[in-house]
C-alpha positions in Angstrom: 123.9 74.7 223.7 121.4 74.3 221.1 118.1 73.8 224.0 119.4 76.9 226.0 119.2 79.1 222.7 116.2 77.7 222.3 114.8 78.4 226.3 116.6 82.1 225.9 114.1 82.8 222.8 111.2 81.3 224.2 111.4 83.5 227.2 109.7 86.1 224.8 107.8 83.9 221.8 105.8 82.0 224.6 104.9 85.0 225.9 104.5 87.8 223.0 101.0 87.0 222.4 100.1 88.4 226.1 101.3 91.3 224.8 97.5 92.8 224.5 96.7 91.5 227.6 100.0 92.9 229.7 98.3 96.1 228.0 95.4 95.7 229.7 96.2 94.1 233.0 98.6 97.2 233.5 95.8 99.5 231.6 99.0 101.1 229.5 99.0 101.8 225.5 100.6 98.9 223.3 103.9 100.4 222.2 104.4 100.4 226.2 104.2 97.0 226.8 106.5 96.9 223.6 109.3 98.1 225.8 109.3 94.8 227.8 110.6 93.3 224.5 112.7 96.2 222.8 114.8 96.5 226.3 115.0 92.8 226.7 117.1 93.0 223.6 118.9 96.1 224.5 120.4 94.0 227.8 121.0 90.3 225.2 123.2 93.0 223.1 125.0 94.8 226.0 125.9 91.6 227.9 127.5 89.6 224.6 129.9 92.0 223.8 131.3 91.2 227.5 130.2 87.1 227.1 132.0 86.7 224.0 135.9 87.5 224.9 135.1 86.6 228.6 134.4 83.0 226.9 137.5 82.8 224.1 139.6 83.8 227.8 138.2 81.8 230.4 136.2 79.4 228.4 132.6 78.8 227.1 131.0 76.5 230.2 131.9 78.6 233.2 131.0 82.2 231.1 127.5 79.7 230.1 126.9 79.0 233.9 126.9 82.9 234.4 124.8 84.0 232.1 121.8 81.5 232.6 121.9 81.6 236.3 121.1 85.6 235.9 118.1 84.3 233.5 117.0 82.0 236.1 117.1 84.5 238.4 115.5 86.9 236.1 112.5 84.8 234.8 111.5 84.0 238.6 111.8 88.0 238.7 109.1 88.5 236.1 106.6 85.7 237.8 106.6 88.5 240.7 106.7 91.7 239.0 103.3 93.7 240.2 104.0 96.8 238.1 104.9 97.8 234.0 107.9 99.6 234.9 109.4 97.0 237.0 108.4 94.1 234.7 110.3 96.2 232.0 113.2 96.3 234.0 113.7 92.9 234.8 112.9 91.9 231.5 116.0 94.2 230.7 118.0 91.7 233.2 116.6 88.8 231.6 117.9 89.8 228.3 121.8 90.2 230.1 121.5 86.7 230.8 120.3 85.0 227.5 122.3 87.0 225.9 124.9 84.5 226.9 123.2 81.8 224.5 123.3 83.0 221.4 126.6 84.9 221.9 128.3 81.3 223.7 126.4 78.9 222.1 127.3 79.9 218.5 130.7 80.3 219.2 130.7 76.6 221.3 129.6 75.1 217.2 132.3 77.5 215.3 134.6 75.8 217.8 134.1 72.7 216.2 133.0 73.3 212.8 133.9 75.6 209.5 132.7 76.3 206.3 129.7 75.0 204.6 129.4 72.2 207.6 129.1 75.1 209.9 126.5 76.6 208.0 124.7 73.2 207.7 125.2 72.8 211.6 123.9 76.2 212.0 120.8 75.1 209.8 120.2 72.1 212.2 120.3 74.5 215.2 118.2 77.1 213.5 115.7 74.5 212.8 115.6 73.1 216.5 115.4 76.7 217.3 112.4 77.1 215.7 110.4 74.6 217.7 110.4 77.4 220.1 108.8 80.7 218.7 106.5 77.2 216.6 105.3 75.2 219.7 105.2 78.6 222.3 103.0 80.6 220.7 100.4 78.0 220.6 100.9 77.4 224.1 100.7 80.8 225.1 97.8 81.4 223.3 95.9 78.7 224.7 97.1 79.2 228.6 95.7 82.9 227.7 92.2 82.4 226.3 91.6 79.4 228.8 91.7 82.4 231.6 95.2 81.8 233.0 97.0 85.1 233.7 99.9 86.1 231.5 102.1 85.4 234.5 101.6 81.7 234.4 103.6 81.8 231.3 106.6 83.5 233.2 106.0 80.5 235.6 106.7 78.2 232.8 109.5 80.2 231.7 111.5 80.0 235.1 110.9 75.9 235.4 112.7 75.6 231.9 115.4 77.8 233.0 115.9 75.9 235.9 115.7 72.5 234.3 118.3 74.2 231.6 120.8 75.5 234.4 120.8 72.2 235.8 121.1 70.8 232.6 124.6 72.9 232.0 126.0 72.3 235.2 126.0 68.3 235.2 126.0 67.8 231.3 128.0 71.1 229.3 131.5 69.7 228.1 134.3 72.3 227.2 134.6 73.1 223.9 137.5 75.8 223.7 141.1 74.9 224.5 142.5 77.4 226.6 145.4 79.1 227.7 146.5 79.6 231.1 149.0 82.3 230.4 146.0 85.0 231.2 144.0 84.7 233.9 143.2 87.4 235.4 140.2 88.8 235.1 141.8 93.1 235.5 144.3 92.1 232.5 141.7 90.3 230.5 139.1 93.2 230.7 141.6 95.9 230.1 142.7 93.5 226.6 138.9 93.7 225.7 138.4 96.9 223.6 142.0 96.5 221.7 140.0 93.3 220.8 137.3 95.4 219.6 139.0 98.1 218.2 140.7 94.8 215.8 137.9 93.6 215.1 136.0 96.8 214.0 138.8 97.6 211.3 137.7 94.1 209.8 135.6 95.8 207.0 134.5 92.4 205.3 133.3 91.4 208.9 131.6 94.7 209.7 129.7 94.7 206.2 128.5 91.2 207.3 127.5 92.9 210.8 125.7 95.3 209.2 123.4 92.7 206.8 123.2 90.5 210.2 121.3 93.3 212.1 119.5 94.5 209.2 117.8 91.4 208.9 116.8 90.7 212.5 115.9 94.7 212.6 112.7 93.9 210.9 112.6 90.7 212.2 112.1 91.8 215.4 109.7 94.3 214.5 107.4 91.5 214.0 107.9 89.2 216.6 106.7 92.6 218.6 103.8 93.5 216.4 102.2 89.8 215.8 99.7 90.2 218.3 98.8 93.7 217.7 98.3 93.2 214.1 96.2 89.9 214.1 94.3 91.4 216.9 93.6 94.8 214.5 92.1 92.0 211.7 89.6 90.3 214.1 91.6 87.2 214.8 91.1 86.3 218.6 93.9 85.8 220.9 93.7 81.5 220.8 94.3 81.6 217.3 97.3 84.1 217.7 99.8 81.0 218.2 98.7 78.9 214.9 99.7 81.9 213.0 102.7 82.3 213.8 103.7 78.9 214.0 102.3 78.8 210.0 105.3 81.3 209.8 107.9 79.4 211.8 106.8 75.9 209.5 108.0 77.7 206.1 111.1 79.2 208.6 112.0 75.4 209.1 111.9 74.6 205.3 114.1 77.0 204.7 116.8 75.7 207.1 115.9 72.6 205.3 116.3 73.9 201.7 120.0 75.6 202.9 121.1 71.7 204.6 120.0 70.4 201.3 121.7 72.7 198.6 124.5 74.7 200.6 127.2 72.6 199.6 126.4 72.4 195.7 125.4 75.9 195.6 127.5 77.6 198.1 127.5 80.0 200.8 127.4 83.2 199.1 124.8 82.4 197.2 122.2 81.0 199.2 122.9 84.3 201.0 122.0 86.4 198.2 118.6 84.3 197.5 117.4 84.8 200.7 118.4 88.6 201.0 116.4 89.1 197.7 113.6 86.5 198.7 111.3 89.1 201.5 111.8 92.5 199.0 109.1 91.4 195.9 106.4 89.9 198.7 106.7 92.8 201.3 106.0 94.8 198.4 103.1 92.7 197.2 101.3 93.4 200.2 101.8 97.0 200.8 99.9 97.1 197.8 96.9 94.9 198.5 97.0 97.0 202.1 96.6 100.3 199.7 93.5 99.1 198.2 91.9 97.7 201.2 92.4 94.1 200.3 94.6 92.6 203.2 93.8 90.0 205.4 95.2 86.9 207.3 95.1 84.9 204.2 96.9 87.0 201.9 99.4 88.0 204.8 100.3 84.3 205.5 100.2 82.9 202.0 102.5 85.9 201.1 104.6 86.0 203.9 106.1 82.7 202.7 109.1 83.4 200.2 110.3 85.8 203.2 110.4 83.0 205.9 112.7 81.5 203.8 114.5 83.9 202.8 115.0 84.6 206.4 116.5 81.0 207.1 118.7 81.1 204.4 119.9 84.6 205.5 120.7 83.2 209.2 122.6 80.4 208.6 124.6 81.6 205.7 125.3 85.1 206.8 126.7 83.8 210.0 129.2 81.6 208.5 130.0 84.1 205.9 130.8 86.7 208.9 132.5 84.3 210.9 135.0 83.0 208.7 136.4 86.6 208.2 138.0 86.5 211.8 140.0 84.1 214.1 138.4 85.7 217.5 135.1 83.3 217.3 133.9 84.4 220.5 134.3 87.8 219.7 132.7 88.0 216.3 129.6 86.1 217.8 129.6 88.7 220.5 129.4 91.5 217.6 127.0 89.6 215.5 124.5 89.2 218.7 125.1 93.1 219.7 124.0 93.7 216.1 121.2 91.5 216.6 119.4 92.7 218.9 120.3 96.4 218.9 119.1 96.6 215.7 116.1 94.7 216.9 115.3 97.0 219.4 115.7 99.7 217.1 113.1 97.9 214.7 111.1 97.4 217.6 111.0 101.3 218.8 110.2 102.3 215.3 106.5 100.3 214.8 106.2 101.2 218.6 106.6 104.8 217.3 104.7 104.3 214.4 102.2 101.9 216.2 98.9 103.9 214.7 99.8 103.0 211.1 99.7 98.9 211.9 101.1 96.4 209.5 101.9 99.3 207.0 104.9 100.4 209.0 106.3 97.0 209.5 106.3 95.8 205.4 108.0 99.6 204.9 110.6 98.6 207.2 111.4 95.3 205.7 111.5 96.4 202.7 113.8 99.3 203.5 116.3 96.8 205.5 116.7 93.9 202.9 117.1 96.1 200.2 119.9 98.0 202.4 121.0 94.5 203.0 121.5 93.0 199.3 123.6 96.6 198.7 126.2 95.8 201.4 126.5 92.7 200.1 126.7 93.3 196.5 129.8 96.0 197.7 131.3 93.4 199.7 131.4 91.1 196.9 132.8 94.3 194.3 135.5 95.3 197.1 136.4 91.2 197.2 136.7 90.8 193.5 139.1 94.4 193.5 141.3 93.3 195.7 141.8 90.2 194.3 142.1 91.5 191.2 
């Protein structure tokens, strides 16, 4: 579960800092190219909401099985694609089948673990995770800037698919008991929005939602604006991956920091640190980028707090949102819809505001964890009413 969340999101961190280079190959502006990401997510948050009670129904290694063979499929796709419009397209395919990882996979751990051992399992996972958008950009940056074409990275991405899918089908175990009484597929997809329409009147869950997708929002936004915004400070494209794997190593200590300390300090308020931790930094360096005084250093030595931050958001928001409903597969299909919609939305916004750089990317973080710490300060006001 873990290595084919892992494969799912290195589908676009190995091959994010091509970005400029898909640009040129395809001689198309920036926020263009952006689409092959944005929509990617569109298709991982369309195809969980159907993964998720398809799963808690039938089970989580046939649904699994599914939803990586169409990213197999997919990721061969995009070795072939000869034209922007098509590669988006496919890319928008590839995202329906990882979205069955993140959606399946979470949901596979809830099955087996609660509380603050799920959000130290979900730390683990998160950490393992990480290895990805670490280890990929580095590769991709090198395969790039040795004169390989930004295809060859879609090659490498459709031998780990298949190595994954194989993987699944002779190794996966079970992980949900289910019941027979419902099997067919008419009845279960006609039981699917009631599901939703429960789930949605779950305000404690939905304000979790809400604070899930916030974050990745301007997560995302990043992830899709690396490139563009080393490449506007003079970095060149080989160096592109040690950045960001800078940013994925203070990610990692922050999963390491929340394994540490979640059980003596709790899940509620790790969360809260790590909403709080991006606000004061983001802030710092919208003001050394108003007087001219931003650069790779500053960015990465200030960028730290908020890689935490982020970690401890992940892992303890997920729990948090989780243990607020009994449909598991459902509530991680919800959380992964919010994921990634959000994130495309993040994404479309610095596409839209693509001339203003960095500048529009620290606005929108700003904007979404402080949007983020009010949702949770009225969940926690609406918790202590009613139990008061």
């Amino acid at each position: 579960m873990i290595l084919s969340v892992a494969i799912a999101d290195m589908a676009t961190d190995l091959y994010s800092v091509a970005l400029p280079s898909i640009a040129h190959y395809f001689e198309v502006e920036g926020h263009v190219v952006q689409l092959t990401i944005s929509l990617n997510l569109v298709g991982f948050a369309i195809s969980g909401l159907i993964y998720g009670p398809l799963s808690d129904h039938y089970g989580r290694r046939p649904i699994m099985l599914i939803g990586m063979a169409i990213f197999t499929l997919a990721s061969i796709a995009c070795y072939i694609a000869d034209n922007i419009a098509l590669l988006i397209l496919i890319r928008f395919i590839q995202g329906i089948g990882a979205g069955v990882a993140g959606v399946v996979g979470y949901a596979a751990i809830r099955d087996m673990y609660s509380g603050s051992e799920y959000s130290r399992v979900i730390s683990k996972l998160n950490m393992v995770v990480a290895l990805s958008p670490g280890i990929a950009p580095v590769v991709g940056s090198y395969i790039i800037s040795s004169g390989y074409s930004w295809k060859f990275l879609f090659f490498i991405i459709s031998l780990a698919a298949i190595v994954m899918l194989a993987f699944i089908y002779f190794k996966l175990q079970e992980t949900l008991t289910i019941s027979k009484s419902e099997t067919s597929i008419t009845s279960v997809m006609v039981s699917i929005p009631k599901q939703y329409i429960s789930i949605f009147r779950n305000h404690r869950f939905l304000g979790f939602a809400a604070i899930h997708g916030l974050t990745f929002m301007w997560l995302w936004a990043y992830i899709a604006n690396y490139p563009f915004i080393f490449e506007s400070m003079g970095v060149e494209v080989q160096y592109f991956g040690y950045l960001i794997s800078i940013i994925v190593i203070f990610y990692i200590i922050g999963t390491l920091i929340n394994r540490r300390y979640v059980p003596k300090i709790g899940v509620s308020r790790m969360l809260i640190i790590g909403l709080m931790l991006p606000i004061i930094p983001e802030s710092l360096l919208v003001y050394f980028y108003s007087i001219g005084k931003l650069n790779v250093f500053v960015l990465q030595t200030v960028w730290i707090p908020s890689n935490i931050g982020l970690a401890l958001v992940i892992s303890n928001n997920v729990t948090s949102a989780l243990e607020t409903t009994k449909s598991i597969g459902l509530g991680s299909a919800v959380l992964s819809f919010c994921n990634m919609m959000f994130g495309a939305t993040g994404v479309y916004i610095v596409g839209k505001f693509f001339s203003y750089g960095i500048l529009s990317n620290l606005l929108l973080t700003i904007i979404c964890s402080t949007i983020a710490v009010l949702i949770y300060c009225l969940l926690k006001c609406t918790e202590k009413y009613s139990r008061g």
